[in-house]
Each structure stands twice: as C-alpha cells, then as structure tokens.
N, CA, C and O atoms as CSV, one atom per row, in Angstrom:
chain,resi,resn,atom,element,x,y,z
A,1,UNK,N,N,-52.102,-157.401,-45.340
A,1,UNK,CA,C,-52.284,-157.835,-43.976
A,1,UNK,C,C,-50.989,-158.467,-43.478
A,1,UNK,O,O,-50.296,-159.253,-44.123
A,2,UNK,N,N,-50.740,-157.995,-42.175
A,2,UNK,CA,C,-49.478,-158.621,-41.865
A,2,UNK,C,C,-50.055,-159.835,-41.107
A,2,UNK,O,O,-51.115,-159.922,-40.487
A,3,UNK,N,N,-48.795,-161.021,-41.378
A,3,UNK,CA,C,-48.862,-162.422,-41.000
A,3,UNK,C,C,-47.869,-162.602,-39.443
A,3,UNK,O,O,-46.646,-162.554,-39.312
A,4,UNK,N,N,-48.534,-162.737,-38.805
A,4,UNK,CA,C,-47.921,-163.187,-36.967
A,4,UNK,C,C,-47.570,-164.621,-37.152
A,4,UNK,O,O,-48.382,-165.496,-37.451
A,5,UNK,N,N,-45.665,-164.880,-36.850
A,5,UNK,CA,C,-45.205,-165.953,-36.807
A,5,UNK,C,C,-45.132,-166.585,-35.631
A,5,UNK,O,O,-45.437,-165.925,-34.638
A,6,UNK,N,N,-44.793,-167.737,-35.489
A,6,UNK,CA,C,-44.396,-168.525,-34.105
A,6,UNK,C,C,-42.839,-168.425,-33.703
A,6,UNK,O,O,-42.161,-168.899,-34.615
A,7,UNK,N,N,-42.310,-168.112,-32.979
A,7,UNK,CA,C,-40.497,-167.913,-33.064
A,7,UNK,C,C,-40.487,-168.908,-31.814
A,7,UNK,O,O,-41.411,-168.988,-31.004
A,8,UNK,N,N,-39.027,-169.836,-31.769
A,8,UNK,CA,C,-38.499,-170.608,-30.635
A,8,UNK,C,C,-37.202,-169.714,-30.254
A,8,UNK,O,O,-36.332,-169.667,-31.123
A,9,UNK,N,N,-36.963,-168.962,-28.992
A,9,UNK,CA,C,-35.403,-167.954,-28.906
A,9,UNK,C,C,-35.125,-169.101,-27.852
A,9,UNK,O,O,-35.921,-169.826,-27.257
A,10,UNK,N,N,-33.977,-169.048,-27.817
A,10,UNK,CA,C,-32.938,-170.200,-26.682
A,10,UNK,C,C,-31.726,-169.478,-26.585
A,10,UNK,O,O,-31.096,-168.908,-27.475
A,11,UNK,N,N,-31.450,-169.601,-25.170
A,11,UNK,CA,C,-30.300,-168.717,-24.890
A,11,UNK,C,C,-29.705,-168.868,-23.180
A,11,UNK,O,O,-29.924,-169.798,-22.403
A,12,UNK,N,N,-29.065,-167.873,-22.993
A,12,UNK,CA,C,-28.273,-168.210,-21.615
A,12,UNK,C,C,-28.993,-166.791,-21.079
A,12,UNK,O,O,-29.654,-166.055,-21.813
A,13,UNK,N,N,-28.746,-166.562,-19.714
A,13,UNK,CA,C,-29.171,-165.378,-18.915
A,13,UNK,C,C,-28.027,-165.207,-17.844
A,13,UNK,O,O,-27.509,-166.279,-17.532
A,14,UNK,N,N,-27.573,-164.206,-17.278
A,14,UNK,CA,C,-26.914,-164.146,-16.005
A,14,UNK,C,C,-27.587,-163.977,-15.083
A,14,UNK,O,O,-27.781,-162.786,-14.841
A,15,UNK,N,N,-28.333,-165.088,-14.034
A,15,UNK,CA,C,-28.854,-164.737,-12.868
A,15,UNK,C,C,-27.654,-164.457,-12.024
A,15,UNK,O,O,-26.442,-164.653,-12.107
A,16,UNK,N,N,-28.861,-163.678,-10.803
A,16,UNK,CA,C,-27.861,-162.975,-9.211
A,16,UNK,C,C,-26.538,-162.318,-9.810
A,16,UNK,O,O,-25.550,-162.621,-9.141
A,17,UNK,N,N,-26.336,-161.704,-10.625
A,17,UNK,CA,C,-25.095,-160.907,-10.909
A,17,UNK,C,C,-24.290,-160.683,-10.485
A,17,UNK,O,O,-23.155,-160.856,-10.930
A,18,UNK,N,N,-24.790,-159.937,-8.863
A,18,UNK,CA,C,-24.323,-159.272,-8.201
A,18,UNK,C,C,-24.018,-160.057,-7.053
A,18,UNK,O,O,-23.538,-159.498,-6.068
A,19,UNK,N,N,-24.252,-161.373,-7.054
A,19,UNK,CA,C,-23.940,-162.389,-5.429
A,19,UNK,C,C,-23.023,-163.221,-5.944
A,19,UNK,O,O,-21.803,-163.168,-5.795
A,20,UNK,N,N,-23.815,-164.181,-6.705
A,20,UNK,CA,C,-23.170,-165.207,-7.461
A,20,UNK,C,C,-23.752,-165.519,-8.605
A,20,UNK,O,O,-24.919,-165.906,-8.543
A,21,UNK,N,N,-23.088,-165.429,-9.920
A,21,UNK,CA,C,-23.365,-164.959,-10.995
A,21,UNK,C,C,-23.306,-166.119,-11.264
A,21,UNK,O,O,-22.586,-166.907,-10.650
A,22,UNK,N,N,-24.327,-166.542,-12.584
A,22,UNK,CA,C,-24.662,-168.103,-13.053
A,22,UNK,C,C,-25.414,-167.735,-14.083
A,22,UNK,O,O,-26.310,-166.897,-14.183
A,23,UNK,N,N,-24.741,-168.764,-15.130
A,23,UNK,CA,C,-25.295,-168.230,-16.612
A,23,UNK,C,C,-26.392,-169.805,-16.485
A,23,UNK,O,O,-26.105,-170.894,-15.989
A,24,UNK,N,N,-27.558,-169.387,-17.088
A,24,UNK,CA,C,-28.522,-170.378,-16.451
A,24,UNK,C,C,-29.221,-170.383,-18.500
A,24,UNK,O,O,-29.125,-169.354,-19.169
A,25,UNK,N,N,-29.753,-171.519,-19.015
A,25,UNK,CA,C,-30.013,-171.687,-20.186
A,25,UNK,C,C,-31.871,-171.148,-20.095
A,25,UNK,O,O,-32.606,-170.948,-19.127
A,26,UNK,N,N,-32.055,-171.078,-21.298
A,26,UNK,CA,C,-33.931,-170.676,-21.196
A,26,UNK,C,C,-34.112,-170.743,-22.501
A,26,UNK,O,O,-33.305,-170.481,-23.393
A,27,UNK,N,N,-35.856,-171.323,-22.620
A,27,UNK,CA,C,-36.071,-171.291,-24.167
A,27,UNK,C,C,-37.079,-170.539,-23.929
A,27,UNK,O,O,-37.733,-170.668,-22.894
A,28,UNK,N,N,-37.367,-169.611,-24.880
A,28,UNK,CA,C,-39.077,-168.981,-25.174
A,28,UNK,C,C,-39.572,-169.140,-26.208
A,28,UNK,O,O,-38.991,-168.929,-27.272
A,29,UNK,N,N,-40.906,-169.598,-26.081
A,29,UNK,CA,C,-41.649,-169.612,-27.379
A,29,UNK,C,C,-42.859,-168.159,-27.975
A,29,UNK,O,O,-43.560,-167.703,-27.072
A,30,UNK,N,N,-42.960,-167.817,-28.745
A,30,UNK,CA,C,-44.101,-166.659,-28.391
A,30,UNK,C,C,-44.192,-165.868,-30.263
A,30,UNK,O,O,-43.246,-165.662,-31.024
A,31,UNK,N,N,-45.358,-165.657,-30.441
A,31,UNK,CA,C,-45.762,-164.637,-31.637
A,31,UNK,C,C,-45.040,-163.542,-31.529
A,31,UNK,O,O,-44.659,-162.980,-30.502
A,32,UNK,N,N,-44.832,-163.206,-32.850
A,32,UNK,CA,C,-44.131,-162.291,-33.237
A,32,UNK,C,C,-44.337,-162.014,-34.617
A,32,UNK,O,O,-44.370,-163.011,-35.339
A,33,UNK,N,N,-44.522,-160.606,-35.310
A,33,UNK,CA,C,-44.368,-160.385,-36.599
A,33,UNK,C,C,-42.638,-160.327,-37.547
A,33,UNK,O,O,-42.431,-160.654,-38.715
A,34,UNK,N,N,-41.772,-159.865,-36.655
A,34,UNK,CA,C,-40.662,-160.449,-37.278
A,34,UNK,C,C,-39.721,-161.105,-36.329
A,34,UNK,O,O,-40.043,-161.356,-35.167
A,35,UNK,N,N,-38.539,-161.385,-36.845
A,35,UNK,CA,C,-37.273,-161.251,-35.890
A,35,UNK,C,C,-37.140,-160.665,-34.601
A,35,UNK,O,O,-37.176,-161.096,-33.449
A,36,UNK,N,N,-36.983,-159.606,-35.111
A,36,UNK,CA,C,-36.572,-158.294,-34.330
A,36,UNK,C,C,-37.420,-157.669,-33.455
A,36,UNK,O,O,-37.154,-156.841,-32.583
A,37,UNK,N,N,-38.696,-158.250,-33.845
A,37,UNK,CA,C,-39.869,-157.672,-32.524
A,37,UNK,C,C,-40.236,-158.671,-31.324
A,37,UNK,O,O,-40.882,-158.432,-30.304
A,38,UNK,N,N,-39.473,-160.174,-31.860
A,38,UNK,CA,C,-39.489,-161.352,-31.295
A,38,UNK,C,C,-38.359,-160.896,-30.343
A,38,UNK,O,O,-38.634,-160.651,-29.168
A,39,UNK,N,N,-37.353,-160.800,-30.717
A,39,UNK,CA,C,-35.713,-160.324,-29.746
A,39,UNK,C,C,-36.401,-159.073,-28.929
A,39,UNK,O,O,-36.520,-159.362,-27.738
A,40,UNK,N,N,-36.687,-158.297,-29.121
A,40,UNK,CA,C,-37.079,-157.112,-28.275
A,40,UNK,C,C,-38.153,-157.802,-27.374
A,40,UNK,O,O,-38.238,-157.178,-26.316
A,41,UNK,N,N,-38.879,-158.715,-27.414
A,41,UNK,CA,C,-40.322,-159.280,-26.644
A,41,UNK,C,C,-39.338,-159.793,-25.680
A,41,UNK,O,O,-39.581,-159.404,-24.538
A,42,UNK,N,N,-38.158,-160.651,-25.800
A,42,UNK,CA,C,-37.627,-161.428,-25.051
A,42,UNK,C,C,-37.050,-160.782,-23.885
A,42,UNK,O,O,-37.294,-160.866,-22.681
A,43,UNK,N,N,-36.073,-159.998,-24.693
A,43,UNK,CA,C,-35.357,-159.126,-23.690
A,43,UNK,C,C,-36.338,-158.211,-22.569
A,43,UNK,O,O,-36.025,-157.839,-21.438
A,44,UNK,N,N,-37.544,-158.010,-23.265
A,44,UNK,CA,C,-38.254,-156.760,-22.573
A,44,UNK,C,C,-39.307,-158.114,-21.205
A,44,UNK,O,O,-39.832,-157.779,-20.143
A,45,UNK,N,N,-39.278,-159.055,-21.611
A,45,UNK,CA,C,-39.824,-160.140,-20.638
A,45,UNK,C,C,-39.175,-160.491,-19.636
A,45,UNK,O,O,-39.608,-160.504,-18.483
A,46,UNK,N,N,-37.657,-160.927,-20.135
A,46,UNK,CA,C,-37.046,-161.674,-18.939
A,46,UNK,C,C,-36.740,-160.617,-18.253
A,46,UNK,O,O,-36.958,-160.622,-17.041
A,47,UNK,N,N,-35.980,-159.107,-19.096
A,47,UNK,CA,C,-35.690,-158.519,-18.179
A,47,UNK,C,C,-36.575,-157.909,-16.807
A,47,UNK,O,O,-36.197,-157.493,-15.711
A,48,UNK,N,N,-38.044,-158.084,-17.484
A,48,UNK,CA,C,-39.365,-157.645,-16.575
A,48,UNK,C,C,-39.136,-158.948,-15.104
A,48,UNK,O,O,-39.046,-158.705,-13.900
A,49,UNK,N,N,-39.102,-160.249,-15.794
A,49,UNK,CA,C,-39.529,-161.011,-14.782
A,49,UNK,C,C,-38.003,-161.277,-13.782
A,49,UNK,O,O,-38.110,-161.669,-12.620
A,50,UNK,N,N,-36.975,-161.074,-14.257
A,50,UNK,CA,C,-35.757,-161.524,-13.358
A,50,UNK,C,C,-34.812,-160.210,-13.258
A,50,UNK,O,O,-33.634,-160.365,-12.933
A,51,UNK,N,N,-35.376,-158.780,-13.565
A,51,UNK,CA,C,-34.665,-158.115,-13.354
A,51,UNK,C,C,-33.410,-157.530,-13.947
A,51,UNK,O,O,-32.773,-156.643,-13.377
A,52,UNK,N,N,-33.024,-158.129,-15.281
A,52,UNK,CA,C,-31.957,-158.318,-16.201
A,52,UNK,C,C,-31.348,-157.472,-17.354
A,52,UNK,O,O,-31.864,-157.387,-18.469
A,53,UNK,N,N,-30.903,-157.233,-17.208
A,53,UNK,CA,C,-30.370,-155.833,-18.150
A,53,UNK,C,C,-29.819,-156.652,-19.819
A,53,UNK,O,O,-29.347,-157.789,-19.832
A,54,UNK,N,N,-29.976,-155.941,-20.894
A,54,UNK,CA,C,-29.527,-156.485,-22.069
A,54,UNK,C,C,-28.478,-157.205,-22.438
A,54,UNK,O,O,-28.333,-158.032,-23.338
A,55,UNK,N,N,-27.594,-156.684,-21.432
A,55,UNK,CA,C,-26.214,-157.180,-21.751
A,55,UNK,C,C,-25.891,-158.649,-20.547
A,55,UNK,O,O,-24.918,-159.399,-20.633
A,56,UNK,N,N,-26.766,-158.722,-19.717
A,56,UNK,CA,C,-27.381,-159.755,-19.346
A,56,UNK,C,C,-27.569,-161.138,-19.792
A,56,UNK,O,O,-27.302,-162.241,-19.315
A,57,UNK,N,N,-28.058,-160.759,-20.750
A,57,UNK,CA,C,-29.580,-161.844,-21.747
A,57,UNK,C,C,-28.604,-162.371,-22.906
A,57,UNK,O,O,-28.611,-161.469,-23.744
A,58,UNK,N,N,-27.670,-163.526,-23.403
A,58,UNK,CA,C,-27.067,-163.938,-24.448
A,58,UNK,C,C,-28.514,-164.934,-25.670
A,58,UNK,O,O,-29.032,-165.927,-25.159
A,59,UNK,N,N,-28.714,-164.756,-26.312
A,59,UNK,CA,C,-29.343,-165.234,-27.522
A,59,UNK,C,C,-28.404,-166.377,-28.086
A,59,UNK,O,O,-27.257,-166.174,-28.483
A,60,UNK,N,N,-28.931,-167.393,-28.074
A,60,UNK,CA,C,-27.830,-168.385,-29.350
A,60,UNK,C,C,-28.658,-168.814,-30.329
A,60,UNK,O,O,-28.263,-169.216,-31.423
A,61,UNK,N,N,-29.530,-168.762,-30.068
A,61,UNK,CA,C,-30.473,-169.024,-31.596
A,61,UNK,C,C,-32.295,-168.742,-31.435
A,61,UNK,O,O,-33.054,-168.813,-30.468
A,62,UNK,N,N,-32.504,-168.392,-32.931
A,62,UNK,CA,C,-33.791,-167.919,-33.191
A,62,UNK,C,C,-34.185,-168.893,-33.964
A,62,UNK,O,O,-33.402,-169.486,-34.707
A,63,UNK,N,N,-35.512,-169.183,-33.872
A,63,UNK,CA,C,-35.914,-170.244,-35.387
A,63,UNK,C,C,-37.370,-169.914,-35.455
A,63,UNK,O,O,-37.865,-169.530,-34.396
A,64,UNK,N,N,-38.160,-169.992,-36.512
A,64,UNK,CA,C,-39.584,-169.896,-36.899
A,64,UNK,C,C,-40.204,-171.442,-36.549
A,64,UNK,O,O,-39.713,-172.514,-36.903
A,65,UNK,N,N,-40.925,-171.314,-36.079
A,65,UNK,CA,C,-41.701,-172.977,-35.873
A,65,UNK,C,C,-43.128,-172.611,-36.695
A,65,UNK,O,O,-43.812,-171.596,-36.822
A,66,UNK,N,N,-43.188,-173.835,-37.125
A,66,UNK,CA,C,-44.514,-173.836,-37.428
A,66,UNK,C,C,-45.913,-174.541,-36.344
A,66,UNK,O,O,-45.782,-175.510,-35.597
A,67,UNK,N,N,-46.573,-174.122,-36.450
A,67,UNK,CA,C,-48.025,-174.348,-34.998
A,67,UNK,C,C,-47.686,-175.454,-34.846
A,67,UNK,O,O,-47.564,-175.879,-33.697
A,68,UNK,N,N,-47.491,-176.062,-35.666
A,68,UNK,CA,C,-47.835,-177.994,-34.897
A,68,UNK,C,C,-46.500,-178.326,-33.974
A,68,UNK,O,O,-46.690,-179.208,-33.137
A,69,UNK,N,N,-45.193,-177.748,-34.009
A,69,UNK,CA,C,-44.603,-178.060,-33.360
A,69,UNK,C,C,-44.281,-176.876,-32.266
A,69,UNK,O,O,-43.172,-176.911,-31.733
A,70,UNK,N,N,-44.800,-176.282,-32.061
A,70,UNK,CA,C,-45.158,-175.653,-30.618
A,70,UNK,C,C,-45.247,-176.410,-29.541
A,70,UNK,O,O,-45.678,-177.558,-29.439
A,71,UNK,N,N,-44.792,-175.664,-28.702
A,71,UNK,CA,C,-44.571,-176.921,-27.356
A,71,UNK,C,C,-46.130,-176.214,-26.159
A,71,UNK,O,O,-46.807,-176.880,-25.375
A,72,UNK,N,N,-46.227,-174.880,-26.438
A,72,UNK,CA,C,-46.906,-174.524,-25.659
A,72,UNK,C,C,-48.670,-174.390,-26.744
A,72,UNK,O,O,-48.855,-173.896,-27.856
A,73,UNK,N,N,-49.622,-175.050,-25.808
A,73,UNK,CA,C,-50.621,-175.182,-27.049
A,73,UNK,C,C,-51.764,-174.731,-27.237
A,73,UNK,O,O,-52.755,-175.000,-27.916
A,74,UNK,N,N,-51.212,-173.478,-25.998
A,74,UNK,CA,C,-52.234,-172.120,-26.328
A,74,UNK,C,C,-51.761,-171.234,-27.698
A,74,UNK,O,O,-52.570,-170.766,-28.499
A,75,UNK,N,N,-50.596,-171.128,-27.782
A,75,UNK,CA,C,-49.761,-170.752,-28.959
A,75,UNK,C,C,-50.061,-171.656,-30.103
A,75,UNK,O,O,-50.851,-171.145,-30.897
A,76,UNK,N,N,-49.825,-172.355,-30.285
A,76,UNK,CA,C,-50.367,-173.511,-31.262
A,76,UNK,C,C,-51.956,-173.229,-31.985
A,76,UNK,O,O,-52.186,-173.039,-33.179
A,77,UNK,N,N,-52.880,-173.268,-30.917
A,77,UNK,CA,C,-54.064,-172.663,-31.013
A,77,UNK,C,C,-54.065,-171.235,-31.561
A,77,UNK,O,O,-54.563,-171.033,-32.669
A,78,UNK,N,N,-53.609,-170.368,-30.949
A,78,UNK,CA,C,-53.565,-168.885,-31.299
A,78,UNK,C,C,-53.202,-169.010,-32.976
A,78,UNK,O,O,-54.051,-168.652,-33.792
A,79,UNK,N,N,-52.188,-169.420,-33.317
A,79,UNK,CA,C,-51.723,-169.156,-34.741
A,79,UNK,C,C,-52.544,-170.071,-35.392
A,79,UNK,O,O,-52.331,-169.730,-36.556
A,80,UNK,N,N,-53.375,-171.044,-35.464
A,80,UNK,CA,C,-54.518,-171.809,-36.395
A,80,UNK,C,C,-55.331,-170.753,-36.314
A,80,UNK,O,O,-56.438,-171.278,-36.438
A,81,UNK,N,N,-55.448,-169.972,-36.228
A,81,UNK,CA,C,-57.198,-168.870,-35.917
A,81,UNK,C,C,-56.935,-168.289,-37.396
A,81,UNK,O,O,-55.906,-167.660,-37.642
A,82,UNK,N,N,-57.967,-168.547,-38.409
A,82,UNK,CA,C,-57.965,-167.488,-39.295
A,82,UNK,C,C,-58.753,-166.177,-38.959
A,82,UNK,O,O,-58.532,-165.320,-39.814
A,83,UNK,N,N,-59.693,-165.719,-37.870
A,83,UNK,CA,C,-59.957,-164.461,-37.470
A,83,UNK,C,C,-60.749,-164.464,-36.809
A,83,UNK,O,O,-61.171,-165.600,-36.597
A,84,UNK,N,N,-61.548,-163.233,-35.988
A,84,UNK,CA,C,-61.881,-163.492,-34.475
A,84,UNK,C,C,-63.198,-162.736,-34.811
A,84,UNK,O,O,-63.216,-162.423,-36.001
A,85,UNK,N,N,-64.455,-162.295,-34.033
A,85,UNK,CA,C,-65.278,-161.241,-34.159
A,85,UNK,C,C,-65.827,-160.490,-32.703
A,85,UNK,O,O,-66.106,-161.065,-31.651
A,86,UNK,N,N,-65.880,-159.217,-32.958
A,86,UNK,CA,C,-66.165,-159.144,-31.275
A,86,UNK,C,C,-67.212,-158.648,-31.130
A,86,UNK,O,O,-67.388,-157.726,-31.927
A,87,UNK,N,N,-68.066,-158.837,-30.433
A,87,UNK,CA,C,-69.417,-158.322,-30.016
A,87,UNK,C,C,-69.330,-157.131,-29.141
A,87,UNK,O,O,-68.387,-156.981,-28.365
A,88,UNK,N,N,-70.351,-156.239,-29.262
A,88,UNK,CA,C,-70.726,-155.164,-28.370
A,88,UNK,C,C,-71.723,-155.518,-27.077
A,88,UNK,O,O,-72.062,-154.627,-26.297
C-alpha cells in the first residue's frame, strides 16, 4: 500500500511578467505520494490559478512535515485517517 505524505514547497513566482514583473514569495502545503508528484501538483496549481508558465515558478525548498505541524488543518486531519468506507 502506498503511504500519502504531507510536503511544505516555498518558493518565489514571477507575477505580471509581461507589465511589471515581481518575483513575489509563496508557501504550499498539500499531500503527495512523493517528491516529484508534490513539484508537479505545484507547478500544475499556481500555474492554473495565476497563469504561470514553469520557468515562471522558482522552488527553494521542499520538506516532509509531519500532520501535527501542518498549518492548514484540513490537511492535518486528512493524513490522521487510517481509512474511509463508502456507502451505496
């Protein structure tokens, strides 16, 4: 069974590119099964919500958190669940 981690990504973004360009800081918190599906969630988010192309989006650090120090505490919640059941 694969295990879903908690990841903290923090990084810079280039908003307005094209007017006046401003590298603006952002943290995300969010599940992920590895690294690399965590970095792809990010990029594929901000670029959804601000329009932002990859080369855009600078990363300065990744880290694993564990639930209790989650800042957001629907996430926190989500990863305590040992399993769910669904009704018909």
């Amino acid at each position: 069974m694969v295990s879903v981690k908690l990841f903290r990504i923090s990084g810079r973004m280039l908003v307005s590119h094209d007017r006046m360009p401003e590298w603006r800081k952002f943290t995300v918190e969010l599940r992920a099964v590895s690294v690399k599906d965590a970095l792809e969630r990010v990029y594929s988010e901000l670029g959804s919500r601000h329009k932002l192309r990859r080369k855009h989006i600078r990363v300065e650090r990744i880290e694993e958190l564990p639930p209790d120090e989650a800042v957001s505490r629907d996430l926190a919640e989500l990863s305590r669940l040992q399993g769910f059941v669904l009704y018909d």
